[in-house]
N, C-alpha and C positions, 0 to 999 in steps of 0.2 A: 461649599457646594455652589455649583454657577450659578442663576438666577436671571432668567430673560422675561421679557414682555415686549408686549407692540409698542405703540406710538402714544394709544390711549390712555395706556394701563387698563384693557376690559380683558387680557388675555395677560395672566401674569405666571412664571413656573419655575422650576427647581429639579435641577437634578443631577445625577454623582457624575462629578469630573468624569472619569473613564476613558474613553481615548480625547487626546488633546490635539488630535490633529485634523485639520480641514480641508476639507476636498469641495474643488471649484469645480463644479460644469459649466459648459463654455454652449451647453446643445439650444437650439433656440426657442425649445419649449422653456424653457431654467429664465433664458433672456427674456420672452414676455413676459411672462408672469412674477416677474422678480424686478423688472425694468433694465435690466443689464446683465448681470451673471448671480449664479446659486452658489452663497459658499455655506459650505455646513459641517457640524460636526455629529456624532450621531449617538444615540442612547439607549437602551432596550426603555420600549416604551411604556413598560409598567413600573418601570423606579422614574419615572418623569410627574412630579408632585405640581400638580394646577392650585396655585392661591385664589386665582379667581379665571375663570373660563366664559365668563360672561357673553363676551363676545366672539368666542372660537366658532368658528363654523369650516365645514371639510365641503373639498371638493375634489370632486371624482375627476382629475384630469387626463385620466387613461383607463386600459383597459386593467391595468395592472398597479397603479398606483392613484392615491390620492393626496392633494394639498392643504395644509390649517392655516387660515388665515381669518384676523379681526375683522370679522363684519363692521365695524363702526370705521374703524382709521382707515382699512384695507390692509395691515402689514402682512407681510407673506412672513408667515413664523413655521412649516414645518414640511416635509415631506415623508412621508408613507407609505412602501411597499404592501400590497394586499397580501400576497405571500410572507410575509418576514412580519416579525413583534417589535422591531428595529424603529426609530422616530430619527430622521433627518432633521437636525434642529439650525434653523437660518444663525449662524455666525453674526451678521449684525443686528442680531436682537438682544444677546447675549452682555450681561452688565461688564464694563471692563474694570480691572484688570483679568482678562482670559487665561492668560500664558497658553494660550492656543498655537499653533502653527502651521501655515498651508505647508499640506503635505506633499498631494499630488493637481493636476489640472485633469478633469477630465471630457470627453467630446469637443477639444480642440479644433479636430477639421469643421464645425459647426460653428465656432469663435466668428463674432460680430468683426468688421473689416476697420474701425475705426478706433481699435486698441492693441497695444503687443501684448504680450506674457514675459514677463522679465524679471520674475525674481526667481530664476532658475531651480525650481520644483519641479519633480517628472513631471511629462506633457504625454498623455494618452489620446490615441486619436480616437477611439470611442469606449466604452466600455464594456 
């Protein structure tokens, strides 16, 4: 079973493999609040086991979704459709060895001017 946590260890969790593949958004909401790009893999959010949630706290970054992130370190650990039971889970929070693998890119026309896309994964220009 994966196993991710922040920076601190105040936000620690677990949950079943399930799909292993990760999806990058390139949109520029993803780039600030992440500091460069969102990649993630995702879990229905009731098999996602918290060891310690200490520090989680959400935020409402839309009208339609919310983000989890450690109040103490800052890590961005999650994202969350208000519609959907589904948990976007940040890819580098996740302990390695993953056997993860980016699957698709997505909101490419949005992509920051100061990096390519180059490891030939579909490229969507929005979603």
């Amino acid at each position: 079973m994966p196993h991710g946590q922040c920076d601190c260890g105040q936000v620690q969790f677990e949950f079943p493999k399930g799909r292993e593949a990760i999806t990058v958004c390139h949109c520029s909401q993803c780039r600030r609040l992440s500091g460069h790009l969102w990649a993630s893999t995702h879990a229905p959010f009731d098999s996602v086991k918290f060891i310690n949630q200490t520090g989680l706290k959400w935020y409402k970054s839309s009208e339609w979704a919310q983000r989890g992130f450690c109040q103490n370190c800052g890590s961005s650990l999650f994202y969350r459709l208000n519609s959907e039971d589904g948990l976007g889970i940040a890819a580098g929070c996740i302990s390695s060895p993953t056997e993860f693998q980016v699957a698709k890119h997505i909101f490419v026309k949005d992509k920051g001017d100061y990096y390519e896309i180059a490891d030939g994964a579909p490229q969507i220009d929005r979603y």
